[in-house]
C-alpha positions in Angstrom: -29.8 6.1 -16.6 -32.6 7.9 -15.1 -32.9 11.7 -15.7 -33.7 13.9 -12.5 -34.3 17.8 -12.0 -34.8 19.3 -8.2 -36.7 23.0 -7.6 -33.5 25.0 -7.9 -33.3 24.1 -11.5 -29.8 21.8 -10.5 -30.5 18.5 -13.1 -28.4 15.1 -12.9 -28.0 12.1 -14.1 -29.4 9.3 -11.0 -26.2 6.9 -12.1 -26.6 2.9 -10.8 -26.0 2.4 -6.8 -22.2 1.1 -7.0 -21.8 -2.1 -5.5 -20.6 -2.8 -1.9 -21.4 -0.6 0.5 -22.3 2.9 0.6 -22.0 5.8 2.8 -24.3 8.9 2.6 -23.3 12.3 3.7 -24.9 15.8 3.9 -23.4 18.8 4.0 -24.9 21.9 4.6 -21.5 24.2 4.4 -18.2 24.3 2.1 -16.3 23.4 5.3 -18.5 20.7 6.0 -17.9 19.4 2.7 -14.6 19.2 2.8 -14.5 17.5 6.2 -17.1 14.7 5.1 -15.1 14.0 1.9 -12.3 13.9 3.9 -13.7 11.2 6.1 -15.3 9.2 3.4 -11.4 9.1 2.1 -10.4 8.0 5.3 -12.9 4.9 5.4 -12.4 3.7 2.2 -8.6 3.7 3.0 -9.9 1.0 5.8 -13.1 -0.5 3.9 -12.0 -0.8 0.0 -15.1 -1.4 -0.8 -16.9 1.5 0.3 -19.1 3.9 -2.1 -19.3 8.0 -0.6 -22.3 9.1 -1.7 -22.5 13.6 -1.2 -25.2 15.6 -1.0 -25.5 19.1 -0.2 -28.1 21.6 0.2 -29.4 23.6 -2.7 -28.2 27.0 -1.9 -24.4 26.0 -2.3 -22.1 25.7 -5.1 -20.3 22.4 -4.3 -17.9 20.6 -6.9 -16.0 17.1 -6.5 -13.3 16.4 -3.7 -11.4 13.5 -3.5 -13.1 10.6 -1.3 -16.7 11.4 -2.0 -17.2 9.0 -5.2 -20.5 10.1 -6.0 -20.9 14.6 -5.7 -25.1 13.5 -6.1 -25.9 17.1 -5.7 -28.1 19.5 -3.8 -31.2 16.8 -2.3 -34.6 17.7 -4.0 -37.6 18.8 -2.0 -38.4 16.8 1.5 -41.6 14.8 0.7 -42.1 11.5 1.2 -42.4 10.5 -2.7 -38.4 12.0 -2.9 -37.4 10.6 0.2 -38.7 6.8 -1.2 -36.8 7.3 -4.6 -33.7 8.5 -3.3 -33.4 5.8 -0.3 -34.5 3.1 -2.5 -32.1 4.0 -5.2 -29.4 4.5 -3.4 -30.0 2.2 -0.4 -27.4 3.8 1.8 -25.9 1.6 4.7 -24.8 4.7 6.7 -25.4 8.2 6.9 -23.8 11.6 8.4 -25.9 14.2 8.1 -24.5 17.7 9.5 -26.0 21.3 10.4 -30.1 21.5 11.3 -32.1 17.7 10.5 -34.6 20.2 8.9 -35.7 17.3 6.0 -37.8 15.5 8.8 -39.6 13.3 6.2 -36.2 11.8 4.9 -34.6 11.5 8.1 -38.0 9.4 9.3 -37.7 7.3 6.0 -34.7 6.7 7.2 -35.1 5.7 10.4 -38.3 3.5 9.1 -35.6 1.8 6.7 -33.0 0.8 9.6 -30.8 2.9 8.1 -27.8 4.5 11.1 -28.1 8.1 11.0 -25.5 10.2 12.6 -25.8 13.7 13.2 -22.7 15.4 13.6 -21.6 19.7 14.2 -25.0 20.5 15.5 -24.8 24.1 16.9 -26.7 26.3 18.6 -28.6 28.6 15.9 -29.0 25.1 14.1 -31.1 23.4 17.0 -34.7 22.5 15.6 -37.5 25.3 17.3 -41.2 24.0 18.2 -43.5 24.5 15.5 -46.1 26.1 17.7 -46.8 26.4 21.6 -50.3 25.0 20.4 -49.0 21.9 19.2 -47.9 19.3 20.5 -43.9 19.8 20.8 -43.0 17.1 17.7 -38.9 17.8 17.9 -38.3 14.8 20.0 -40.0 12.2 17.8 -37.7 14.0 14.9 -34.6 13.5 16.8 -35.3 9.9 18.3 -34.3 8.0 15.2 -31.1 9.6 15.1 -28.5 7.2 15.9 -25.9 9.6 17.9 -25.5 13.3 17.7 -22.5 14.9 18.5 -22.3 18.5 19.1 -19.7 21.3 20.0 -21.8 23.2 22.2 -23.1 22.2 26.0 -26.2 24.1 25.5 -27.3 22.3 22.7 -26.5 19.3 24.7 -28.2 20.4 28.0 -31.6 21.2 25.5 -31.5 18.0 23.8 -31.1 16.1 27.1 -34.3 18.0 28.7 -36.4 17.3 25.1 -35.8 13.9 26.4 -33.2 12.9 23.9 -31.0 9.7 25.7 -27.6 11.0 27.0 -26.1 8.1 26.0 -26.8 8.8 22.0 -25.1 12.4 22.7 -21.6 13.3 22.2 -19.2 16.6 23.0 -17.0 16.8 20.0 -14.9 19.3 18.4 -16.4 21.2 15.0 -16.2 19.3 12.0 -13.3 20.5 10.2 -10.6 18.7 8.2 -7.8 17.5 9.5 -4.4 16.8 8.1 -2.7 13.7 7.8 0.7 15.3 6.8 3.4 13.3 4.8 5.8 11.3 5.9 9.3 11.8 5.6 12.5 9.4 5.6 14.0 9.7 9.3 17.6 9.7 8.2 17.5 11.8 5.7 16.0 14.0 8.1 18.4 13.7 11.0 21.0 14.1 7.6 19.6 17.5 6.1 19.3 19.0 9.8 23.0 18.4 10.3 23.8 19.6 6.8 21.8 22.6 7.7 22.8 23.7 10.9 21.5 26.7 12.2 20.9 28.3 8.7 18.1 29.7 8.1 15.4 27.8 5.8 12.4 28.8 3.8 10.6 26.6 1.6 8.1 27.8 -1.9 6.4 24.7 -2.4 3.6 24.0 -5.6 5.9 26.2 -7.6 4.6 26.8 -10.9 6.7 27.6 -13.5 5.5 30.8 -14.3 5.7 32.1 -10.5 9.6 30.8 -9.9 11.1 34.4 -11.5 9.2 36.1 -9.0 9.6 34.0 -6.3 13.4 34.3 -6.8 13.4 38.2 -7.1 12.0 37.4 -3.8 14.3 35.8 -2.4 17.2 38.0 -3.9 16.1 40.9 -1.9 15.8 38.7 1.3 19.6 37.7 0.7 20.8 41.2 1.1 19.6 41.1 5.1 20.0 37.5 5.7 23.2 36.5 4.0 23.1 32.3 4.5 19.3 32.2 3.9 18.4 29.0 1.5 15.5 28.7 -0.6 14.0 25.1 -1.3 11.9 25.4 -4.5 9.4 22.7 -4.8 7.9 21.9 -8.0 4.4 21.5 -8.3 4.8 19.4 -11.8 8.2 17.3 -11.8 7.4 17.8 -15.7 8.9 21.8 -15.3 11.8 20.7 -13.6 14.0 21.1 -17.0 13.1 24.4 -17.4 13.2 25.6 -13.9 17.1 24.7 -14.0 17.2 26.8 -17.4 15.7 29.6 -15.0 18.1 29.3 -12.2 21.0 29.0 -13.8 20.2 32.5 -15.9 19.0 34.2 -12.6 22.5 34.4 -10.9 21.7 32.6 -7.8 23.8 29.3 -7.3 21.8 26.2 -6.6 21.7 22.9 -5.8 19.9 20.0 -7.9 18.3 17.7 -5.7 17.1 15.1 -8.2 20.5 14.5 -9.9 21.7 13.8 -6.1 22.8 17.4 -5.6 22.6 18.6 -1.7 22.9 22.3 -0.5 26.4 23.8 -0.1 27.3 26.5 2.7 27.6 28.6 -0.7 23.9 27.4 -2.8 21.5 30.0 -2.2 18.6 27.5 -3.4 17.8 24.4 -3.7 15.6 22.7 -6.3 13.2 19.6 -5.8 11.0 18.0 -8.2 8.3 18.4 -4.7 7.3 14.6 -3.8 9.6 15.2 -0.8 7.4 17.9 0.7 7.4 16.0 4.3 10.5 16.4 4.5 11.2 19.8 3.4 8.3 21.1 5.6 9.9 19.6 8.9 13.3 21.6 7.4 11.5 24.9 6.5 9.7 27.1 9.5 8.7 29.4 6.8 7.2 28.0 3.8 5.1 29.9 0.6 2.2 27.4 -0.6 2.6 28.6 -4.0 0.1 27.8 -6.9 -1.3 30.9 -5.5 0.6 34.1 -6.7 -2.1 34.8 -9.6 -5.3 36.3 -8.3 -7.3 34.2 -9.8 -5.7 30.6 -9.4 -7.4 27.9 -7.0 -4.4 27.8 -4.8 -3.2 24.5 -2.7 -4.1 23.4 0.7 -2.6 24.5 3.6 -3.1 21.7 5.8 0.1 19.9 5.5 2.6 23.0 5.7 0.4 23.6 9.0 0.6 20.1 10.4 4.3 20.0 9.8 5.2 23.2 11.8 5.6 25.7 9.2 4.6 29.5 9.3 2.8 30.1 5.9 2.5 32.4 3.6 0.4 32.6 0.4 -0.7 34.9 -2.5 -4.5 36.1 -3.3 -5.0 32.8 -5.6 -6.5 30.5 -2.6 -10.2 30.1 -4.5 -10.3 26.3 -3.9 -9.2 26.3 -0.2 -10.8 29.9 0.6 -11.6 28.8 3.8 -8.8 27.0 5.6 -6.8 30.0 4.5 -9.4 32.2 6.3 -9.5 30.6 9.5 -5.5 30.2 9.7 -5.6 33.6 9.4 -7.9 34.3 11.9 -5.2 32.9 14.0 -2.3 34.1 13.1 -1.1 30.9 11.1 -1.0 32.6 7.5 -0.1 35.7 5.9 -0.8 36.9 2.3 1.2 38.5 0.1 1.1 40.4 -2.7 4.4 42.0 -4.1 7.7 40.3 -4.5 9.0 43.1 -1.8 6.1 41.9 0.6 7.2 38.3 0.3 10.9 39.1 0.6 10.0 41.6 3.9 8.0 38.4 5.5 10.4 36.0 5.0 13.1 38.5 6.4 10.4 38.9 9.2 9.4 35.6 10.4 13.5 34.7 10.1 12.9 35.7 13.6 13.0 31.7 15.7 10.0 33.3 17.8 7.6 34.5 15.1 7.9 31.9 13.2 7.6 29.3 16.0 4.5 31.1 17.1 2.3 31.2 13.8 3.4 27.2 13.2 1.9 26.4 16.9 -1.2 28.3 16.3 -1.5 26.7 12.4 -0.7 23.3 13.9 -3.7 23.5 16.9 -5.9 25.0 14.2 -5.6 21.9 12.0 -5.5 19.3 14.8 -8.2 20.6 16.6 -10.4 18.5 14.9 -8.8 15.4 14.7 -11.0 13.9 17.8 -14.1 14.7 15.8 -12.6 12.6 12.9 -11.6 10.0 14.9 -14.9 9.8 16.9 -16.9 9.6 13.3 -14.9 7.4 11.4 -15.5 5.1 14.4 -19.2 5.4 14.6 -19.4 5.0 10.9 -17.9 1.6 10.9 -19.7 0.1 13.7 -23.1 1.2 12.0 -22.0 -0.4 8.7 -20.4 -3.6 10.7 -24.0 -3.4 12.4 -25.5 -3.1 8.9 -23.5 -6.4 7.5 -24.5 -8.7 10.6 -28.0 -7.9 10.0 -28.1 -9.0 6.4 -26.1 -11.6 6.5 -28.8 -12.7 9.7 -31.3 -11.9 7.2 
């Protein structure tokens, strides 16, 4: 396999092009990321035998997510003799490509190749400028082999339209963020728990790791004193601690309920515990929920997007490395609160027990994460008509 090193020093091994078909996209932000991967996992849901190809620009520090097959790395410098390697090796059937198209020589190789090029999230302070009022103005010629851009902004719209760019290749969408596709849940089991549960108040610590439960059941101790009938559903994050996290609760005093040897919460349980691959259903219970994995400082943390899709009013500890940024915009919003103490957990919980305050963090979480969805939708649309496109015209060939 053929050994290749870019200017920022980043070196990789150029792997063999997978078979099938194979979708390129660039990112130029973590977000961005995130949301591409997320859409490549999304197509190959719907075309098996799909490749995601990611690249990213060299100034960030991008790992692996789930859906883009091949993390290729930050792209090398934009000449032509790069641009020819990398298209010929690769031979991508699609591409999104997000942010500024600043790497004009590979998205004309592109274009030259017949290769669908769609330019998504193009903002304002990302719009290409004119080289020089001396020159000829070259950013429509850039822009014509771009098979659809869609943008948040009118502005950037209204400019592209009067560089000449075709209306009909342009596209108001929402930012490109992920979006959820939350768990499903049995519907009688459901209707069964909310019955069971009544008006009682709920709050759910899901991704429990073993080493957080003691805390997070001091926690809910002191919330007991001020709400007397509160329950606490602890999720498991491993099924594999679920021996020892009944060891725990039975020595902590608090009386619970096993829900994987059939048990079900009693007017008296204070907690119930869950081995966690019923987390749709416990989120629809639970207005409040804790993503857990996140009570150590420096853990990665879990993402937010289900709890958030589902309704629930979230809280987290300072561990969130991993998802940094969903946790920054729900709490831009209002969705998501951090806490830091046992007492400060047991104080929010108490808080948000309150049907208003909870109900109004888990609307603004919910339009936060959904917001989006249209993009998505729009994208993974586009994408497969390009590669259907793609598939006529070899098999024509």
């Amino acid at each position: 396999m053929q050994r290749r090193t870019i200017k920022s020093g980043h070196s990789y091994t150029l792997q063999p092009r997978p078979q099938g078909e194979l979708l390129w996209v660039h990112a130029t932000t973590p977000e961005r990321y995130q949301a591409l991967c997320d859409i490549g996992r999304r197509l190959k849901s719907l075309r098996p035998d799909l490749s995601v190809l990611a690249s990213w620009e060299p100034e960030l520090r991008l790992t692996g997510t789930v859906g883009c097959d091949i993390p290729v790395g930050p792209l090398a410098e934009d000449t032509l003799t790069e641009a020819r390697s990398f298209v010929a090796h690769w031979q991508p059937d699609a591409c999104i490509w997000t942010g500024p198209p600043s790497r004009r020589v590979m998205l004309r190789h592109l274009r030259e190749q017949g290769t669908g090029v769609l330019l998504a999230d193009l903002l304002d302070s990302e719009m290409p400028h004119r080289a020089s009022r001396w020159l000829p103005d070259q950013r429509r010629r850039m822009l014509e082999g771009l098979t659809c851009i869609l943008t948040p902004s009118k502005t950037v719209r209204d400019r592209l339209i009067r560089l000449g760019f075709p209306s009909e290749r342009l596209e108001l969408a929402g930012k490109l963020r992920v979006s959820a596709i939350p768990p499903g849940c049995n519907e009688d089991e459901l209707a069964t728990m909310q019955q069971t549960l009544g008006s009682r108040p709920v709050w759910l610590a899901a991704h429990v790791r073993l080493d957080e439960l003691p805390r997070i059941l001091d926690a809910h101790r002191n919330a007991l004193r001020l709400l007397h009938r509160l329950l606490l559903v602890v999720a498991l994050d491993s099924i594999t601690d679920l021996e020892a996290a009944r060891r725990l609760l039975q020595d902590s005093g608090l009386s619970f309920a096993d829900w994987e040897n059939g048990g079900e919460p009693e007017d008296f349980n204070q907690v119930l515990l869950t081995g966690g691959e019923d987390l749709g259903l416990w989120y629809r219970l639970s207005p409040v929920a804790l993503i857990a994995s996140s009570l150590d400082p420096a853990a990665q943390g879990q993402s937010p997007l289900d709890a958030a899709a589902l309704g629930s009013a979230m809280l987290h500890g300072p561990g969130i490395h991993a998802h940094r940024d969903l946790y920054d915009r729900l709490a831009k919003v209002g969705a998501a609160v951090q806490v830091q103490t046992q007492s400060g957990m047991a104080d929010t919980v108490v808080a948000l027990s309150a049907p208003d305050k909870a109900a109004e963090m888990a609307l603004a979480g919910w339009q936060s994460v959904t917001e989006s969805a249209a993009t998505t939708d729009t994208l993974l649309e586009r994408v497969q008509t390009l590669l259907d496109q793609r598939e006529d015209s070899d098999a024509g060939s």
